[in-house]
N, CA, C, O and CB atoms as a CASP TS submission, in Angstrom:
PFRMAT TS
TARGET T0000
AUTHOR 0000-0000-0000
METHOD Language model
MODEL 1
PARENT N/A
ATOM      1  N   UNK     1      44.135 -42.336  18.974  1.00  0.00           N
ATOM      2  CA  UNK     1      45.527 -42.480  18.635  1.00  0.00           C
ATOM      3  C   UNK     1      46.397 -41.967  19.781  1.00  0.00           C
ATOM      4  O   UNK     1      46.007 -41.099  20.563  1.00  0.00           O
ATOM      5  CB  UNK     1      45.843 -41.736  17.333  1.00  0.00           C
ATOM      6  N   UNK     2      47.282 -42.397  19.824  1.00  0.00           N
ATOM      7  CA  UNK     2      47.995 -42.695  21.175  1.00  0.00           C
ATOM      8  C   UNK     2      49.712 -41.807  20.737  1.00  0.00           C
ATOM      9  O   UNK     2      50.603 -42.295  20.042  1.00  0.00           O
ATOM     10  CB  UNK     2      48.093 -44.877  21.512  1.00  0.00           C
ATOM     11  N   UNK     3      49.717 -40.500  21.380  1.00  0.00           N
ATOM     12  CA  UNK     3      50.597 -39.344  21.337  1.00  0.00           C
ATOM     13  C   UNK     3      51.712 -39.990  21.796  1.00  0.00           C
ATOM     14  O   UNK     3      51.454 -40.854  22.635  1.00  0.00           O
ATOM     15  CB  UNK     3      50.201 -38.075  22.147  1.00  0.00           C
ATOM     16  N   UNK     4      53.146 -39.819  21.453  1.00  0.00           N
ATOM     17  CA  UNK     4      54.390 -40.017  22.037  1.00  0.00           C
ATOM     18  C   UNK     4      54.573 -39.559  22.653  1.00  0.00           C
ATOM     19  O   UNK     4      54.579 -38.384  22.288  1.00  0.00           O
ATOM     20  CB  UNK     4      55.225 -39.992  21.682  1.00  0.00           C
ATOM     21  N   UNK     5      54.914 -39.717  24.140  1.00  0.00           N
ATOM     22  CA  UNK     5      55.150 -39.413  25.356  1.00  0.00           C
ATOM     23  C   UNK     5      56.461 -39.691  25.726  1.00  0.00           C
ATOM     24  O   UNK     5      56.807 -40.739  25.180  1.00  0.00           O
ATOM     25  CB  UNK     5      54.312 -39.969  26.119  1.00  0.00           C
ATOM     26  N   UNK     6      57.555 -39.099  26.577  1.00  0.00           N
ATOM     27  CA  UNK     6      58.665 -39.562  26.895  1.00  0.00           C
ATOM     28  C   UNK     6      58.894 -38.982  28.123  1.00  0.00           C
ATOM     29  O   UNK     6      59.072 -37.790  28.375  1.00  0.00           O
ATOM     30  CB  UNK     6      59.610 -39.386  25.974  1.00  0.00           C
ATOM     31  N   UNK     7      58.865 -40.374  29.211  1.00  0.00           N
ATOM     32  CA  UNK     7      58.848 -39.566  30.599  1.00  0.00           C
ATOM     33  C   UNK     7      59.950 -38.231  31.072  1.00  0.00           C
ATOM     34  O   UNK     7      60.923 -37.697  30.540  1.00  0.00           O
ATOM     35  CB  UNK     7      59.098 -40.724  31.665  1.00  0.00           C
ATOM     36  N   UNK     8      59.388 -38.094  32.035  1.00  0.00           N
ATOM     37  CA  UNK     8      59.939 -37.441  32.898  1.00  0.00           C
ATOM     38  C   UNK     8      61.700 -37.040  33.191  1.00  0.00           C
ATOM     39  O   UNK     8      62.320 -35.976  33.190  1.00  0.00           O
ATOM     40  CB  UNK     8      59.390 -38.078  33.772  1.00  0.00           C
ATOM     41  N   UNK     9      62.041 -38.300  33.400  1.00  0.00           N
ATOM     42  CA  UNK     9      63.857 -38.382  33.753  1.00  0.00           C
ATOM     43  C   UNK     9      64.436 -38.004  32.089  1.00  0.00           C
ATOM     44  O   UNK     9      65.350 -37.236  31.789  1.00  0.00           O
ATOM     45  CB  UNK     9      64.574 -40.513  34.425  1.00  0.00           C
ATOM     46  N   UNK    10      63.604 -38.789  31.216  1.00  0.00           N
ATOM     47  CA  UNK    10      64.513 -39.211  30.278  1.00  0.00           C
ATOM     48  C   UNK    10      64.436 -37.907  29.270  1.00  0.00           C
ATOM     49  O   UNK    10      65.372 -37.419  28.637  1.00  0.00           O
ATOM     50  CB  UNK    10      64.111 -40.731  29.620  1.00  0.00           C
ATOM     51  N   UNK    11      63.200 -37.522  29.296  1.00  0.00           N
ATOM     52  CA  UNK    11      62.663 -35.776  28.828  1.00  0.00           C
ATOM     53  C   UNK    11      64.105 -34.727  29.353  1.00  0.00           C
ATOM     54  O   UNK    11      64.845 -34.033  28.655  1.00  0.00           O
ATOM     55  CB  UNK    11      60.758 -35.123  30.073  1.00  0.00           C
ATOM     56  N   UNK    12      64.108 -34.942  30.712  1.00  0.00           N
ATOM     57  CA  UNK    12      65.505 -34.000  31.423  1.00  0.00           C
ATOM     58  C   UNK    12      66.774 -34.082  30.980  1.00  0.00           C
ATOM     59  O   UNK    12      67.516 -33.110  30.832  1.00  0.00           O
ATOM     60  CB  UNK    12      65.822 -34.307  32.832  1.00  0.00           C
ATOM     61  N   UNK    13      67.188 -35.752  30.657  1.00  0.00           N
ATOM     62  CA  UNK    13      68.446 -35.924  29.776  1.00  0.00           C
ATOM     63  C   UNK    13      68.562 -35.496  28.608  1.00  0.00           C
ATOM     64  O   UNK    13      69.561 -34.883  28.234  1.00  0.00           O
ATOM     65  CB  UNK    13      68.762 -37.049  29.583  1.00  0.00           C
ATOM     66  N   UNK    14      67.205 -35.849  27.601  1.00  0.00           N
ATOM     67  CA  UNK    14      66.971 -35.143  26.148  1.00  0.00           C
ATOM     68  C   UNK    14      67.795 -33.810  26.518  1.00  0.00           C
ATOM     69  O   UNK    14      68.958 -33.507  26.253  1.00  0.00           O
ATOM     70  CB  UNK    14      65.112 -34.816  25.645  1.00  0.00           C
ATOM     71  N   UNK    15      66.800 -33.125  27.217  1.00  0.00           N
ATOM     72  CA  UNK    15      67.122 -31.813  26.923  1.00  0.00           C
ATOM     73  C   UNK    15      68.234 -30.946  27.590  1.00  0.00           C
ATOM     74  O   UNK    15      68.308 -29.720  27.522  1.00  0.00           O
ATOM     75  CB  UNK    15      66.046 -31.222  27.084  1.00  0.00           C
ATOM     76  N   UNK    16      69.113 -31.811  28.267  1.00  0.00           N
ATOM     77  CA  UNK    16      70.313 -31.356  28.876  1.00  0.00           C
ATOM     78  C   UNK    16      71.054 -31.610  28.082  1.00  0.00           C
ATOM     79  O   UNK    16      71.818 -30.692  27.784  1.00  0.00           O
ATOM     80  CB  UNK    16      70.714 -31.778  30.025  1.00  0.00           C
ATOM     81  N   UNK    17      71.221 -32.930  27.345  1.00  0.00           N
ATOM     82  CA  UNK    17      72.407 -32.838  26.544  1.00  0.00           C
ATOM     83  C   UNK    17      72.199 -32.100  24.623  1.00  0.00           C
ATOM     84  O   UNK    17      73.010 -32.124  23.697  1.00  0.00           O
ATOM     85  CB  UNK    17      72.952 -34.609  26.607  1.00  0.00           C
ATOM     86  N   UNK    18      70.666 -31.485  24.692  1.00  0.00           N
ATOM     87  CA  UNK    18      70.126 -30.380  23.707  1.00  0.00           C
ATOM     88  C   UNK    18      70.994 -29.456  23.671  1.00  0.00           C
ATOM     89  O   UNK    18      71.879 -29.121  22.883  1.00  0.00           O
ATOM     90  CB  UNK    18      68.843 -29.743  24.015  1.00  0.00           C
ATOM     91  N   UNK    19      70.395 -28.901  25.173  1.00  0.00           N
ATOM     92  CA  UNK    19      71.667 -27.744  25.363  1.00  0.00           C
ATOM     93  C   UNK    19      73.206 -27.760  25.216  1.00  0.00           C
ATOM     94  O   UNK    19      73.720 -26.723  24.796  1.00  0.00           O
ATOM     95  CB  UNK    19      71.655 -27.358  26.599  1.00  0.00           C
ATOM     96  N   UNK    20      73.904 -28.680  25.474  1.00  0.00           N
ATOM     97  CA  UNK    20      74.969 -28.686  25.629  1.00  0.00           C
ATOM     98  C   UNK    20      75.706 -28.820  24.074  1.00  0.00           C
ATOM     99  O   UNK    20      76.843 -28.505  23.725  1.00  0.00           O
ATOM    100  CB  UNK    20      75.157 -29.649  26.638  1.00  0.00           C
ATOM    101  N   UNK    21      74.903 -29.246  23.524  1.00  0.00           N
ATOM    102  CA  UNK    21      75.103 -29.504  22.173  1.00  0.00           C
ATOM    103  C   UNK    21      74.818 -28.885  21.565  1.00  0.00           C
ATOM    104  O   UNK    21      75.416 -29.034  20.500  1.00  0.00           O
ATOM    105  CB  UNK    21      74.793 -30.280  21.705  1.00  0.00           C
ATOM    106  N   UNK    22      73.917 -27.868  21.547  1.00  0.00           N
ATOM    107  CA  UNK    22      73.602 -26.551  20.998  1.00  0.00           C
ATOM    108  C   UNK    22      74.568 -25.625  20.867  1.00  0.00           C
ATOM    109  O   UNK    22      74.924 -25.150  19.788  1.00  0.00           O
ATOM    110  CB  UNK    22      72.704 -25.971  21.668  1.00  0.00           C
ATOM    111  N   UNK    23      75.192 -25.233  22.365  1.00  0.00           N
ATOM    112  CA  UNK    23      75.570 -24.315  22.904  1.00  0.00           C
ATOM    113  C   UNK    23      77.422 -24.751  22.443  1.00  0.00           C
ATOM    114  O   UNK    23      78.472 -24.119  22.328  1.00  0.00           O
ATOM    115  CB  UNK    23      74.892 -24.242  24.546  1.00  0.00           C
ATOM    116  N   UNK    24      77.102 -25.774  22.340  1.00  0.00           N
ATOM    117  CA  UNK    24      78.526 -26.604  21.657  1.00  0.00           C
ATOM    118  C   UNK    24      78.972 -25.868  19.936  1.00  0.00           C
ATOM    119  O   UNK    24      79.985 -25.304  19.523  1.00  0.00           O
ATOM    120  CB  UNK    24      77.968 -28.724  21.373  1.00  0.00           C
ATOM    121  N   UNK    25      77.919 -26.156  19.424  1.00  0.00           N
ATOM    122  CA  UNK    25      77.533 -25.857  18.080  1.00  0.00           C
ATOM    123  C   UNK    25      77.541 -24.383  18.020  1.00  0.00           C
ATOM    124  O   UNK    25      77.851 -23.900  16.931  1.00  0.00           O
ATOM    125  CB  UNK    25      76.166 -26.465  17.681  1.00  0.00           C
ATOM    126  N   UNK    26      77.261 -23.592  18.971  1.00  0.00           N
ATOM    127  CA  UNK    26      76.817 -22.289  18.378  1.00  0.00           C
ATOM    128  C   UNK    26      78.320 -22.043  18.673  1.00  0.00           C
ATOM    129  O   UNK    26      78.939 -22.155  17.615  1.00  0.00           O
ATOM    130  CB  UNK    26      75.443 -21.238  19.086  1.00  0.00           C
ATOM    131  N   UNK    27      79.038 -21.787  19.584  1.00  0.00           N
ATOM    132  CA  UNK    27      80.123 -21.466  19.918  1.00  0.00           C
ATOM    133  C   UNK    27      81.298 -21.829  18.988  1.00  0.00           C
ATOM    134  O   UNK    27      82.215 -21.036  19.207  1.00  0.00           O
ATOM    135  CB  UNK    27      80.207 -21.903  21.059  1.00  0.00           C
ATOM    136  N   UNK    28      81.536 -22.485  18.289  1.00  0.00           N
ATOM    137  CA  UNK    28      81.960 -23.544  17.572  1.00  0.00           C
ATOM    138  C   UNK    28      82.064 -22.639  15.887  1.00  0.00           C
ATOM    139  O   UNK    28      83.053 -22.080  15.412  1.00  0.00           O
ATOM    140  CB  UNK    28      80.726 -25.008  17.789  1.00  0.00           C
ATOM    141  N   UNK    29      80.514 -22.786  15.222  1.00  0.00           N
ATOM    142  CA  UNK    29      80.225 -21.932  14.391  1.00  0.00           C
ATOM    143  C   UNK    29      80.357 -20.502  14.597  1.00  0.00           C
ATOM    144  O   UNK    29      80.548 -19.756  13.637  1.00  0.00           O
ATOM    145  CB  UNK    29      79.194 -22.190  14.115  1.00  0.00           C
ATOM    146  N   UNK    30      80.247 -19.969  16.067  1.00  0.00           N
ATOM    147  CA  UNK    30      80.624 -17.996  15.937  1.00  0.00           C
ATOM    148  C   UNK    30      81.648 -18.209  15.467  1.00  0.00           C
ATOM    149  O   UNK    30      81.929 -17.788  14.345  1.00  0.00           O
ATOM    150  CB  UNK    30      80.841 -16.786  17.341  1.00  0.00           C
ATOM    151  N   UNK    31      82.756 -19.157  16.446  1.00  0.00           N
ATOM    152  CA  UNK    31      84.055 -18.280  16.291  1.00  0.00           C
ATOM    153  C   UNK    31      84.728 -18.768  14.762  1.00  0.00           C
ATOM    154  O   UNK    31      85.570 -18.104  14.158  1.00  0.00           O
ATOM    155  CB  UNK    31      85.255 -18.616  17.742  1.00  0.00           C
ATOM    156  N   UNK    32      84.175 -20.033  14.305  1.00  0.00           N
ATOM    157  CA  UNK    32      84.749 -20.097  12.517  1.00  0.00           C
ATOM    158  C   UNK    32      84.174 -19.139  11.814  1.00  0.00           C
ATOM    159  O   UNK    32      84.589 -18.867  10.687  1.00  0.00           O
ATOM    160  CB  UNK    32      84.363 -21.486  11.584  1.00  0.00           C
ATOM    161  N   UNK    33      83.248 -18.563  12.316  1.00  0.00           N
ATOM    162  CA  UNK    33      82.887 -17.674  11.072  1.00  0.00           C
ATOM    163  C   UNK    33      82.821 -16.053  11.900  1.00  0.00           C
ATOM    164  O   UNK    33      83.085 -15.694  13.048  1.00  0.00           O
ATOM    165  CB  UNK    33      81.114 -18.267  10.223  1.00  0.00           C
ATOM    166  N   UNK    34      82.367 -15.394  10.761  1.00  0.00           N
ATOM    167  CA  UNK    34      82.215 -13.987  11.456  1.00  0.00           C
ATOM    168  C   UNK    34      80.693 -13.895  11.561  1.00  0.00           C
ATOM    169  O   UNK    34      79.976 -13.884  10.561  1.00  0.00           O
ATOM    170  CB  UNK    34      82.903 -12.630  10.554  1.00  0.00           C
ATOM    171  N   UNK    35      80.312 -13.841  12.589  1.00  0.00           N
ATOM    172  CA  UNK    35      78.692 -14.018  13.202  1.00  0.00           C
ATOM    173  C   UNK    35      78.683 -12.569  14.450  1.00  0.00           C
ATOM    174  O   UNK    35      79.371 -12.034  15.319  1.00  0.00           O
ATOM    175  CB  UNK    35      78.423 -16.078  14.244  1.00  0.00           C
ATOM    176  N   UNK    36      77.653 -12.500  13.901  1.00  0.00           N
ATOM    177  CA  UNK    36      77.691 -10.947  14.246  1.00  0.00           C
ATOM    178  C   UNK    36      76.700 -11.064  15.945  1.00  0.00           C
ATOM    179  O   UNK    36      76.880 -12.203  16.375  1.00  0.00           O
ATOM    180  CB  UNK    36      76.687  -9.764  12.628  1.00  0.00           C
ATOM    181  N   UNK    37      75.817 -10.267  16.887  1.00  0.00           N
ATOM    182  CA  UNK    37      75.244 -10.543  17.763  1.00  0.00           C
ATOM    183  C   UNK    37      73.991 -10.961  17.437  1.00  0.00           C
ATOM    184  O   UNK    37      73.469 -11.807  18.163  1.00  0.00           O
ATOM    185  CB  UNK    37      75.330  -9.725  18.500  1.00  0.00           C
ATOM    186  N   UNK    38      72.957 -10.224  15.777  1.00  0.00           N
ATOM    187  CA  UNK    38      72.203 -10.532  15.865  1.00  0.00           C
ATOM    188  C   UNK    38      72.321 -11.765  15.135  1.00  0.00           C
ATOM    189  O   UNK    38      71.217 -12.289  15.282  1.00  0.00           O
ATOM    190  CB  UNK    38      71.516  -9.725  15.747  1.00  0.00           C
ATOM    191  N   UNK    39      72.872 -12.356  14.588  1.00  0.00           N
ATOM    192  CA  UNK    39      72.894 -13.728  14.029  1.00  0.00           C
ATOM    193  C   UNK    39      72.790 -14.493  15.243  1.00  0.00           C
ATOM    194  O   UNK    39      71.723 -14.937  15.666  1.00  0.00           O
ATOM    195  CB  UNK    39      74.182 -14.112  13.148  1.00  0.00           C
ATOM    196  N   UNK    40      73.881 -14.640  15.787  1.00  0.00           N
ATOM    197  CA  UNK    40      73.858 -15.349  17.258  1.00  0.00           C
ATOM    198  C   UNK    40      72.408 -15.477  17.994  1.00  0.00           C
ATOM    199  O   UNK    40      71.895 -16.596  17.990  1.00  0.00           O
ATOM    200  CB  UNK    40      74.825 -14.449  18.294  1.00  0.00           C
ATOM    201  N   UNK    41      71.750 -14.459  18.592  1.00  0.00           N
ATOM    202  CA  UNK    41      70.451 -14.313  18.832  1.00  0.00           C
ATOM    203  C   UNK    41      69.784 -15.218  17.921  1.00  0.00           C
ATOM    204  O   UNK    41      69.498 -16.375  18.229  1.00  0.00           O
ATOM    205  CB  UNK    41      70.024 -12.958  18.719  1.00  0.00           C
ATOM    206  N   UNK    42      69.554 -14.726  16.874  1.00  0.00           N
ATOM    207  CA  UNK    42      68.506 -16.000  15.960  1.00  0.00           C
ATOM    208  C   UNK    42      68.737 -16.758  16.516  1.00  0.00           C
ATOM    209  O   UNK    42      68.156 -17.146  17.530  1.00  0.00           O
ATOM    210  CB  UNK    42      68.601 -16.531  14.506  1.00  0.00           C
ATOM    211  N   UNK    43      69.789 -17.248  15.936  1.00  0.00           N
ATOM    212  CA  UNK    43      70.345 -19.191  16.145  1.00  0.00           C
ATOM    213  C   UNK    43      69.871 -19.448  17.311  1.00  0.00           C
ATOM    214  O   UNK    43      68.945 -20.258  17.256  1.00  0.00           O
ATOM    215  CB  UNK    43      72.208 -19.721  16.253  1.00  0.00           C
ATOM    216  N   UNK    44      70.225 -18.951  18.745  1.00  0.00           N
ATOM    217  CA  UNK    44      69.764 -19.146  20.276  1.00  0.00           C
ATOM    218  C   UNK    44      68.212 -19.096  19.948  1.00  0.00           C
ATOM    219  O   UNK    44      67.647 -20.175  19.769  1.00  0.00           O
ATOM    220  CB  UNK    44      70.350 -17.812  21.512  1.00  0.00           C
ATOM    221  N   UNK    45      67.690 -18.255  19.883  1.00  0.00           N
ATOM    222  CA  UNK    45      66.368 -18.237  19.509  1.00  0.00           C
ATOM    223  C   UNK    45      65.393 -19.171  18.832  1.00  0.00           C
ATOM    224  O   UNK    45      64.243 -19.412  19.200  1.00  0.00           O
ATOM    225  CB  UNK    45      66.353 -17.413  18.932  1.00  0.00           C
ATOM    226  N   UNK    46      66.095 -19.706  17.686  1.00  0.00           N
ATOM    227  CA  UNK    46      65.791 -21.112  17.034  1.00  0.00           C
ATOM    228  C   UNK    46      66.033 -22.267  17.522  1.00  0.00           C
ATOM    229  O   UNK    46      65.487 -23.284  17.093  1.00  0.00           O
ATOM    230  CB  UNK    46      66.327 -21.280  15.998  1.00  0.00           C
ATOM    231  N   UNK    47      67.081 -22.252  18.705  1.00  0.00           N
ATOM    232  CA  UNK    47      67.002 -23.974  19.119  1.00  0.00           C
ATOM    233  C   UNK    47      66.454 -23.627  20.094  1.00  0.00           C
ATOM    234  O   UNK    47      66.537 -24.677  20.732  1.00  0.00           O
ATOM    235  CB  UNK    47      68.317 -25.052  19.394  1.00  0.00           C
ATOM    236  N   UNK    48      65.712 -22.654  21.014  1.00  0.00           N
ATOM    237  CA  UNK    48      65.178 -22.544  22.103  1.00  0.00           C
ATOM    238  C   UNK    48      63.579 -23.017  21.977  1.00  0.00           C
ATOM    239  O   UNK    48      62.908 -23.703  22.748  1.00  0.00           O
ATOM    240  CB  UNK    48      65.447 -21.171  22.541  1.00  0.00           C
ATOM    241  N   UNK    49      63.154 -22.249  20.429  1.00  0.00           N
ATOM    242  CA  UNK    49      61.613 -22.705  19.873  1.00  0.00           C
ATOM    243  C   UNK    49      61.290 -24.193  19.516  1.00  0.00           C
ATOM    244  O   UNK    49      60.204 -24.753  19.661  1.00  0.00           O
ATOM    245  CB  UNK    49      61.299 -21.943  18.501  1.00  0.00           C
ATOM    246  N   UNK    50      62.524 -24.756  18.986  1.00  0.00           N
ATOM    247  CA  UNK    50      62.460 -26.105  19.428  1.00  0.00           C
ATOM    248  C   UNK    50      61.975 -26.943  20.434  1.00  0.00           C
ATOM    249  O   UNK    50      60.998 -27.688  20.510  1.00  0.00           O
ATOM    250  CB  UNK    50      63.260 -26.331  19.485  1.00  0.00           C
ATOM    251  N   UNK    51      62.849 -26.660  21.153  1.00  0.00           N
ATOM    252  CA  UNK    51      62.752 -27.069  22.899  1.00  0.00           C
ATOM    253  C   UNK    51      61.399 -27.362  23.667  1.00  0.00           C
ATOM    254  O   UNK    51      60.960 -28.293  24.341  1.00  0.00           O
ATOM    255  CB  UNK    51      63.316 -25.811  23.781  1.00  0.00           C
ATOM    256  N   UNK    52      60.654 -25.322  22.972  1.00  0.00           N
ATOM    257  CA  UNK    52      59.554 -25.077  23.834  1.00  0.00           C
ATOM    258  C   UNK    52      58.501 -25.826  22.931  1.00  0.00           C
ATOM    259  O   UNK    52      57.507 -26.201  23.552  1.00  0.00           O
ATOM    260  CB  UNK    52      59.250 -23.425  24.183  1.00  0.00           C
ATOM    261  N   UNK    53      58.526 -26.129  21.526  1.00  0.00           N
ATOM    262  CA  UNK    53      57.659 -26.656  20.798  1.00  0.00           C
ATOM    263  C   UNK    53      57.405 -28.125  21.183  1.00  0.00           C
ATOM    264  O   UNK    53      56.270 -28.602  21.207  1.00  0.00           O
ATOM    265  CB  UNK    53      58.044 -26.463  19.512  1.00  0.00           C
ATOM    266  N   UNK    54      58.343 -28.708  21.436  1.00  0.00           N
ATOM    267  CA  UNK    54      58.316 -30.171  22.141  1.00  0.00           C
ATOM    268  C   UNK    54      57.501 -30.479  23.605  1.00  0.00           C
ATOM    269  O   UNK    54      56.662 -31.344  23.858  1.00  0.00           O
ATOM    270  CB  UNK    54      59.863 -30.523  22.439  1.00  0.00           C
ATOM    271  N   UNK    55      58.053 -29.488  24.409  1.00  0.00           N
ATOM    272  CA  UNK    55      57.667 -28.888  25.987  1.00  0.00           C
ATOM    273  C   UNK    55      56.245 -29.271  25.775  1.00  0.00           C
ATOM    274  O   UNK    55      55.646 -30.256  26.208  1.00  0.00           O
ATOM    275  CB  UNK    55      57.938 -26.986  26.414  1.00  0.00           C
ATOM    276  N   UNK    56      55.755 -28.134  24.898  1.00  0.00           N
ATOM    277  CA  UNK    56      53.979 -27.556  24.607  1.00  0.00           C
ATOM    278  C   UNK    56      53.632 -28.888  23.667  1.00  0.00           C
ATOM    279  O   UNK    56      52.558 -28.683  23.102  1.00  0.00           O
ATOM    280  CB  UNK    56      53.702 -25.593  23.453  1.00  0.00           C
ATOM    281  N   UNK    57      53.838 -29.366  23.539  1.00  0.00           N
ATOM    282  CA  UNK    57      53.032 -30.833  22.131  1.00  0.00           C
ATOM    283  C   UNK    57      53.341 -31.775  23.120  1.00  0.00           C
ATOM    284  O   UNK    57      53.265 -32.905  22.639  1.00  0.00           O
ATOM    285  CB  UNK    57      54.026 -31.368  20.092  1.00  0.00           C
ATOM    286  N   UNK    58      53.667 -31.780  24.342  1.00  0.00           N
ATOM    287  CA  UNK    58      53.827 -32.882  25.489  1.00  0.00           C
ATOM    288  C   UNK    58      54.414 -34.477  24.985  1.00  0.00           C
ATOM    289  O   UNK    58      53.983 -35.605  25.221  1.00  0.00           O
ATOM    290  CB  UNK    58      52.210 -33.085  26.184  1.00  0.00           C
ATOM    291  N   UNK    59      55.375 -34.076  24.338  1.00  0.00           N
ATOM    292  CA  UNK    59      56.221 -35.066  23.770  1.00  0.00           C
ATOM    293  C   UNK    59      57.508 -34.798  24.983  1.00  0.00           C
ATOM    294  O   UNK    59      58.239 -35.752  25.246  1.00  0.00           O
ATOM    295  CB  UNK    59      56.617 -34.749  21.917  1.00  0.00           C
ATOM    296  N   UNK    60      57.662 -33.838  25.485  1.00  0.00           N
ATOM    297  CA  UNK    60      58.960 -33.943  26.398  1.00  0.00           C
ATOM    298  C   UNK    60      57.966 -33.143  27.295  1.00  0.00           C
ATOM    299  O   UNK    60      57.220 -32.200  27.030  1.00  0.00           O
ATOM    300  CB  UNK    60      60.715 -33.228  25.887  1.00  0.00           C
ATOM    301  N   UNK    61      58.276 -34.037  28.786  1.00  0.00           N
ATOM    302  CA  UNK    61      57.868 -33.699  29.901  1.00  0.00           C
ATOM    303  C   UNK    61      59.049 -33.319  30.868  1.00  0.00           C
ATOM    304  O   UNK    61      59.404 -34.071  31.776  1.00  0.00           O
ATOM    305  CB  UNK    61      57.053 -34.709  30.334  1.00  0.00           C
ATOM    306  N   UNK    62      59.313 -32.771  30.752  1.00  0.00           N
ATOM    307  CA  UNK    62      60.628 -32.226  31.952  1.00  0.00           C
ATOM    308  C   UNK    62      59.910 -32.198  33.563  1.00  0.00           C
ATOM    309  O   UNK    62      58.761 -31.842  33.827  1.00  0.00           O
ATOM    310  CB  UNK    62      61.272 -30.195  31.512  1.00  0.00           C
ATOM    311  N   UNK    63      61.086 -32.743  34.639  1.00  0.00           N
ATOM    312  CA  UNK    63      60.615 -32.735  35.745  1.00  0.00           C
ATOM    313  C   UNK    63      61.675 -31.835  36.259  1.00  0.00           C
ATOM    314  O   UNK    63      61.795 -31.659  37.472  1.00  0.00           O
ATOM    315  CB  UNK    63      60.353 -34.043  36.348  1.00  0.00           C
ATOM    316  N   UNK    64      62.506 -31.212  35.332  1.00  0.00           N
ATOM    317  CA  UNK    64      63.741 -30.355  35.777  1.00  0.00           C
ATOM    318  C   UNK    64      64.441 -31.184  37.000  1.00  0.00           C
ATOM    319  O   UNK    64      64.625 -30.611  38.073  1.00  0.00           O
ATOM    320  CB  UNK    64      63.238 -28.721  36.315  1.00  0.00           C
ATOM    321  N   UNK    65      64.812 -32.495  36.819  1.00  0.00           N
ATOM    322  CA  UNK    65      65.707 -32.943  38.181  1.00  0.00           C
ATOM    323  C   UNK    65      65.184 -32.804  38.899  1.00  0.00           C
ATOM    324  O   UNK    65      65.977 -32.693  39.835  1.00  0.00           O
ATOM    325  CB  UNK    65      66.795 -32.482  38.631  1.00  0.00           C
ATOM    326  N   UNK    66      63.423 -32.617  39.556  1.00  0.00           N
ATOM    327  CA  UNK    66      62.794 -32.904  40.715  1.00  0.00           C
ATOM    328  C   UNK    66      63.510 -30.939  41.756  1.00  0.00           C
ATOM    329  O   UNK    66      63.310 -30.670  42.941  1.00  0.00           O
ATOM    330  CB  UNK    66      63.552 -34.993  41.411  1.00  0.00           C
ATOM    331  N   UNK    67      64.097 -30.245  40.951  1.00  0.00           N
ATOM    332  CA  UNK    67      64.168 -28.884  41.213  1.00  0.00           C
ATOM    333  C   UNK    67      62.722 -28.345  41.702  1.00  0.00           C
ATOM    334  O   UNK    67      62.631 -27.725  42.761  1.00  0.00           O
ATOM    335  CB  UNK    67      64.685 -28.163  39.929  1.00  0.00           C
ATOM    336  N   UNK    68      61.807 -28.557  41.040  1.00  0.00           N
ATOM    337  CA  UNK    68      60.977 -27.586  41.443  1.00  0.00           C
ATOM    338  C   UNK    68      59.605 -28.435  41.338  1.00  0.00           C
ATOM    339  O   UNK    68      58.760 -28.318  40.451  1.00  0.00           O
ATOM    340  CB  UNK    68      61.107 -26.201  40.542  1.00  0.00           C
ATOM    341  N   UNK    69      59.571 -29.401  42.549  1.00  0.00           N
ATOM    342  CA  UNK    69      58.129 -30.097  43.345  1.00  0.00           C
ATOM    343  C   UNK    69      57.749 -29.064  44.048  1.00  0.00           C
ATOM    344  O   UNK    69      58.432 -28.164  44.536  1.00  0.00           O
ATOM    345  CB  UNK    69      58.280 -31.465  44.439  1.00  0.00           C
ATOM    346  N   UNK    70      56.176 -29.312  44.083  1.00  0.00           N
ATOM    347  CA  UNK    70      55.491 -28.486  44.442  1.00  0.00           C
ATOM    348  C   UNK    70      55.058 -28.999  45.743  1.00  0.00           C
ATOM    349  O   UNK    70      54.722 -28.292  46.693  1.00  0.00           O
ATOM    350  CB  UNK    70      54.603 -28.167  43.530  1.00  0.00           C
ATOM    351  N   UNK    71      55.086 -30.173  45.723  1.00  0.00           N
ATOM    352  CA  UNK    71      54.773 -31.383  46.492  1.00  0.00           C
ATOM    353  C   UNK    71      55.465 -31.379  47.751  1.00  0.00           C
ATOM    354  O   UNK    71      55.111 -32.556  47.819  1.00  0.00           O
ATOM    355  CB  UNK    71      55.109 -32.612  45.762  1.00  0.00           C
ATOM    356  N   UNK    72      56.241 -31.159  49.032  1.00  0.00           N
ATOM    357  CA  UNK    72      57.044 -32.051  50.239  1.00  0.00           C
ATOM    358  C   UNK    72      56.536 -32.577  50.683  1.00  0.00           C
ATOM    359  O   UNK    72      55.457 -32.323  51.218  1.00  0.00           O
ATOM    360  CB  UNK    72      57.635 -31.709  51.193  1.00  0.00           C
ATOM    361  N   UNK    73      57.383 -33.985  50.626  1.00  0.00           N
ATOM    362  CA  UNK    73      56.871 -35.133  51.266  1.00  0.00           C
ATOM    363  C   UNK    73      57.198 -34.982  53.175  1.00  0.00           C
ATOM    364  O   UNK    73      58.283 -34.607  53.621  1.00  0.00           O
ATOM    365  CB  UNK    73      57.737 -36.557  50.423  1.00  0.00           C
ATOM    366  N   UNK    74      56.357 -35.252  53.788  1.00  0.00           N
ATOM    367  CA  UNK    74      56.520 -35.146  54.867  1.00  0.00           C
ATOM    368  C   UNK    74      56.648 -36.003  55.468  1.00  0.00           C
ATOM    369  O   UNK    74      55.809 -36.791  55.031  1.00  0.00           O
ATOM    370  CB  UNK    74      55.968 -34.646  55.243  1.00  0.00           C
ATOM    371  N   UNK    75      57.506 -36.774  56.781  1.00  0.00           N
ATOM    372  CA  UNK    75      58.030 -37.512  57.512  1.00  0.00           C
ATOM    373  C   UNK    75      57.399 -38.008  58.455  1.00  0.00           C
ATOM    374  O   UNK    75      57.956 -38.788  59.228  1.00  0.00           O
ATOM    375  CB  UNK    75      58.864 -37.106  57.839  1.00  0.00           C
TER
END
């Protein structure tokens, strides 16, 4: 059986606009409500286990924007 895979580029967009939307959301929800530091923490904490749960089950392959090849191509 054949695992869902989602390359590379498109893994990096997933999870850029994750964050942004997260971080959208959390900010959003502190300040309507009264959310204390450790609430905040959870919540960060919970969409982060997300993230890494996807990462590790190799359903999202991040190439981080080609940031960090290990590889130089040489000329």
């Amino acid at each position: 059986m054949k695992r869902l895979q989602i390359n590379a580029l498109t893994s990096d967009i997933i999870i850029s606009l994750y964050v942004i939307v997260t971080l959208y959301f959390r900010f959003k929800l502190e300040s309507e409500t009264a959310t204390g530091a450790l609430e905040s923490l959870v919540i960060g904490v919970c969409f982060v286990v997300i993230i890494w749960a996807l990462i590790k089950l190799k359903i999202l392959n991040p190439n981080w924007f080609g940031l960090f090849n290990s590889k130089k191509s040489k000329s």
